[in-house]
N, C-alpha and C positions, 0 to 999 in steps of 0.2 A: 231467528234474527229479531233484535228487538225492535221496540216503535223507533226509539232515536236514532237507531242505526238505519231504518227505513227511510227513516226522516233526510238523515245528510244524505243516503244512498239516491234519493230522489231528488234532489237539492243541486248535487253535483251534476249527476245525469244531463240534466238540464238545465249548464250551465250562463246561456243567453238570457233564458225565462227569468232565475234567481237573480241576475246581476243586474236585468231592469226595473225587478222592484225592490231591490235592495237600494240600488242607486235613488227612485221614487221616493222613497221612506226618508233616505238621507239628507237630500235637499230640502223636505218638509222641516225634518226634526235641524236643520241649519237654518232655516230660515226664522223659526220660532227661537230657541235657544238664543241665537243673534238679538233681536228684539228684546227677549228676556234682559240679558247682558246689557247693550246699550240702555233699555230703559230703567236697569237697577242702577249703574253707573251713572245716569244722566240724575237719577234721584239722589244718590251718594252727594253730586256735586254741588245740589241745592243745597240739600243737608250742610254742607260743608259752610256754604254761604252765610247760609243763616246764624250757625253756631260763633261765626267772628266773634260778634257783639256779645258775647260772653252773659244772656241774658237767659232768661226765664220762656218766653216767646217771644216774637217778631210778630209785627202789625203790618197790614200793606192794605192794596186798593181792591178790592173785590171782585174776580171775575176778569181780569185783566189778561189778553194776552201774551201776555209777557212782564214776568216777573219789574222787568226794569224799565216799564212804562207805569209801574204803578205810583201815583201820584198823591200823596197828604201834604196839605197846606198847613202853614204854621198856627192859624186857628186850631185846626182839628189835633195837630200837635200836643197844641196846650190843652186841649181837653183830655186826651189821655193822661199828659201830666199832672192833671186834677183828678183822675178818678181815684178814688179810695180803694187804698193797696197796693198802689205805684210807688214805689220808691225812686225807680228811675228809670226815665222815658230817653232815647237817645233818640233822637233823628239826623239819619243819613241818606245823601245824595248817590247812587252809584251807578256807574257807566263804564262801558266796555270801547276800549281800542284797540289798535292794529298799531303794535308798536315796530315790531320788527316778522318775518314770517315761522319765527318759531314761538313768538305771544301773538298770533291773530287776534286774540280775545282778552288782551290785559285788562285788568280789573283796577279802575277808580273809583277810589270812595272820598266822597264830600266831605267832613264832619269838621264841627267847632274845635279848635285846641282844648277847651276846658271839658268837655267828653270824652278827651282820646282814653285817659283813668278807668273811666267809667265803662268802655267799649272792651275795658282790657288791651290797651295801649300799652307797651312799655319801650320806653327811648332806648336804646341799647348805646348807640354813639350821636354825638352831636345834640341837638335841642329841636322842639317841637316848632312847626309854623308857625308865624304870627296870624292873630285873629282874622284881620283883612287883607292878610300878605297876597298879592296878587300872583307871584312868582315863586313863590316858594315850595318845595311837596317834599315827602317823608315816605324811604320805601322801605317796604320790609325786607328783612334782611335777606330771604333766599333773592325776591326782584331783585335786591343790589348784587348779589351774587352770579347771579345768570345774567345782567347785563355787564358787568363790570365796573361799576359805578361806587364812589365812596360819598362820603359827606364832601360839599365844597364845587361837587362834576354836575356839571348841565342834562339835565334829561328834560326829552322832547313829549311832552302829554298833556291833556287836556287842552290840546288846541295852540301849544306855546312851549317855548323851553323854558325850563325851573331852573333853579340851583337845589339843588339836596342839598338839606340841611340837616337833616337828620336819618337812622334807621332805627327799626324799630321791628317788636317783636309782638305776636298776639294769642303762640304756642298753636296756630290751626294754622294746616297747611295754606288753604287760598289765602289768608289774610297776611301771613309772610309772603307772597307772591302779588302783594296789590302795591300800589301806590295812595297814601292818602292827601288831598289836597286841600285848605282852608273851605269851607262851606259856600261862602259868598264865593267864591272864583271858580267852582263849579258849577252853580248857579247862574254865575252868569253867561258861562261857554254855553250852557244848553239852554242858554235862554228859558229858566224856568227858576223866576223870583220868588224867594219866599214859599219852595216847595224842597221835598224829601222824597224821596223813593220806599223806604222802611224803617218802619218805627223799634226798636230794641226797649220791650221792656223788662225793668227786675222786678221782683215783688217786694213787699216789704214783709218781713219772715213771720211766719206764723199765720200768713193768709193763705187762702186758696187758689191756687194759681187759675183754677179752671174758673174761680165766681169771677175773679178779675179780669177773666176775658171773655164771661159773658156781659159782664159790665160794660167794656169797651163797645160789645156789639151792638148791646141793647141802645146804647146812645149813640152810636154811630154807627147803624145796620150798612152802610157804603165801604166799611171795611171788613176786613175779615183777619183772624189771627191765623199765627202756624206754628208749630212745636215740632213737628216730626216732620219728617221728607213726604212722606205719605199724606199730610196734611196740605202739600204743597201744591195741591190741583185748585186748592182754592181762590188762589190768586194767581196762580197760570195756567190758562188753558191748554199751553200747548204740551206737558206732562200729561193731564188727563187723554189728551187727544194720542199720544203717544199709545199710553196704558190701552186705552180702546182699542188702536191697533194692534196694540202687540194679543191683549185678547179672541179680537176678531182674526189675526191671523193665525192662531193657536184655532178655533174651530174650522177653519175655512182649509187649514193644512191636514185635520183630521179626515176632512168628508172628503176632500180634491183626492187624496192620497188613498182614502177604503178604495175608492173608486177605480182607480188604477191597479192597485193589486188585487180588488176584485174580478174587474176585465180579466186582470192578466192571466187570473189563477183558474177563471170560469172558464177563458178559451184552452188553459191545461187537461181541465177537465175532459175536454171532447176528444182530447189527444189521449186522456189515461184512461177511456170509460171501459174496457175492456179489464184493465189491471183492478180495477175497482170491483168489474164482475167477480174476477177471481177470486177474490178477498174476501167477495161476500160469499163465494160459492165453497170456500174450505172452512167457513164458520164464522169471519167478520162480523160481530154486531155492527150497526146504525153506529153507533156512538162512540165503537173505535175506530170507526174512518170516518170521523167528522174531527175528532181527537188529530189523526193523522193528520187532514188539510191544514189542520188549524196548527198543528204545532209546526209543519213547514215554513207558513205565514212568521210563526212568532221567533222563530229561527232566525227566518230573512231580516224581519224586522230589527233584533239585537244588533245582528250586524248592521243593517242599516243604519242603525241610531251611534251607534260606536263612530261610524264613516262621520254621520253629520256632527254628531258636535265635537270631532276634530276640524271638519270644514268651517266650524265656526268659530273657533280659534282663531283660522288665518282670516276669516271674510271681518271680523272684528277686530281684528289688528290692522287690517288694512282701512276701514271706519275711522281707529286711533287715528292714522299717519295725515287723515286728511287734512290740508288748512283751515278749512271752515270747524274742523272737530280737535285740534291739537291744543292740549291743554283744558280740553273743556270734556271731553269725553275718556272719562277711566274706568275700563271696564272691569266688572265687576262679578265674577263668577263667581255663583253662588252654587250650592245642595239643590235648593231648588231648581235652580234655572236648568241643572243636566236632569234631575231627575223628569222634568216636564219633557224633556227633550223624548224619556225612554218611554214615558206611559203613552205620548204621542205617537211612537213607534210602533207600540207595541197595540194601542186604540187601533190605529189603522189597520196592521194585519187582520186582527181580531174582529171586524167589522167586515173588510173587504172579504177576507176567507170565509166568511161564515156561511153566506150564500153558496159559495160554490160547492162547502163541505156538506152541506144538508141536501144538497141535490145528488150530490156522492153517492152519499148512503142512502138516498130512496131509491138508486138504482136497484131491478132484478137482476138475480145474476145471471136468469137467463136473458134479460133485455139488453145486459151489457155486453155477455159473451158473443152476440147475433151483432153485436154494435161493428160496420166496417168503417 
């Protein structure tokens, strides 16, 4: 008989033992994978944010909670717009509403008319807001499409019904899904004068993008730039605070989980110390029955890890459906995220069995055969 065949043949036997830590392995390797997913999705959507403004990097407030508390004043503004190698500084206002319950989270943006070019704005139908129009907003074509709205139709945002006067197009998904609304009259809904949420700048060609934003820093260490999604902890904590968990809950599911299939596999042991003697007593070395435990463990495990990140499938798509997460969370399954899923499964057998395997094989065969 070979080892693999001893393998399933013990596996089966004991099919209560295997299917509790197979089941153990699965909700670990669900639990992380889950996490993984939501928090590359939740990075995607920054990303996504950022790139509207059609720009080189994005300026914001340092250290902020939340991406859309970060706050530059029109001073600090025009400072970036004077640094050398700026070509063009856009500053924008934006804010999340609760339009209807399939937009919990509709996306407004502030910005002057004479920016919208410059942000990569393009009018598609109708014409742009007036500079100080109070009532007037411009939505992108997919919003006009998923509300039913044309140029001329009243829509309710920013505290007020508008007329659309316009739609418009920016080629980036969230930014055809936004509404934008004149500067001043979203400054004033949120009672915040003479402020911007994110700075969009371009370079002017030929410069260094990275001196240009060490430039911005050095003069103004209160902000912080971002280019990548990755870069995007820097002005919100709650992505890093995310990341952390999703890290810490990757070591906390390796150790919680050896542990259990260690227990489980240790108390197998006192049940097979007899089978063990045998094995050693027809010529078994040491190191093929620690081989044997272990490759039971990493058996269990495979299929464990299989189970979980299909569990995570549905436990993420049920995340997707929520109100508080529709439209704002798209997940994002990556190579990595199932790969971490397997080495997590496979960590924990590999740890939890290991103990048990080594005390296998120091058994004698005559101390195991005497074993009642």
């Amino acid at each position: 008989m070979s080892l693999l065949t001893l393998v399933l043949t013990n596996i089966w036997a004991k099919k209560a033992r295997s299917l509790g830590i197979a089941l153990a392995i699965a909700l670990a390797v669900m639990t992380v994978v889950t996490l993984v997913v939501v928090s590359r999705g939740l990075e995607s959507s920054a990303a996504e944010v950022l790139a509207i403004g059609k720009s080189d990097f994005t300026v914001a407030q340092k250290g902020v909670s939340d991406i859309l508390f970060s706050n530059i004043d029109s001073d600090q503004l025009r400072r970036i717009q004077r640094t050398p190698g700026v070509q063009r500084a856009v500053g924008v206002l934006l804010e999340t509403e609760r339009i209807n319950a399939a937009n919990p989270l509709f996306i407004e943006i502030g910005i002057a008319p004479t920016d919208l070019q410059g942000f990569g704005v393009t009018v598609v139908t109708g014409r742009p807001y007036g500079a100080t129009a109070s009532h007037e907003v411009m939505l992108g074509w997919r919003a006009a499409h998923n509300l039913g709205l044309r140029v001329g139709d009243r829509f309710h945002g920013n505290g007020s019904w508008n007329t659309v006067v316009g739609i418009f197009s920016t080629g980036i998904s969230y930014g055809d899904l936004a509404a934008m609304f004149p500067l001043p009259a979203v400054q004033s809904y949120n009672r915040v004068p003479d402020s911007t949420t994110l700075v969009f700048v371009k370079t002017v060609p030929g410069y260094r993008v990275a001196r240009v934003e060490r430039a911005i820093t050095s003069d103004q260490p209160q902000l912080t730039t971002i280019r990548t999604a990755s870069q995007f902890g820097r002005a919100d904590r709650n992505l890093v605070f995310l990341q952390a968990a999703t890290t810490g809950s990757t070591v906390l599911a390796v150790l919680i989980g050896a542990v259990i299939v260690g227990n489980t596999m240790l108390l197998s042991l006192f049940e097979r110390t007899r089978e063990f003697g045998l094995l050693r007593a027809i010529g078994w070395s040491r190191t093929r029955v620690v081989w044997l435990v272990v490759s039971e463990g990493v058996v269990l495990a495979v299929a464990g890890s299989i189970i979980g990140v299909g569990l995570s499938f549905a436990a993420t798509a049920v995340l997707e459906s929520l109100p508080q997460l529709a439209g704002v969370l798209h997940a994002e399954y990556t190579q990595g995220a199932f790969l971490r899923g397997i080495f997590i499964g496979l960590g924990m057998a590999v740890i939890g069995a290991l103990y048990p395997a080594l005390r296998a094989a120091n058994l004698t065969p005559l101390q195991a055969l005497s074993h009642e």
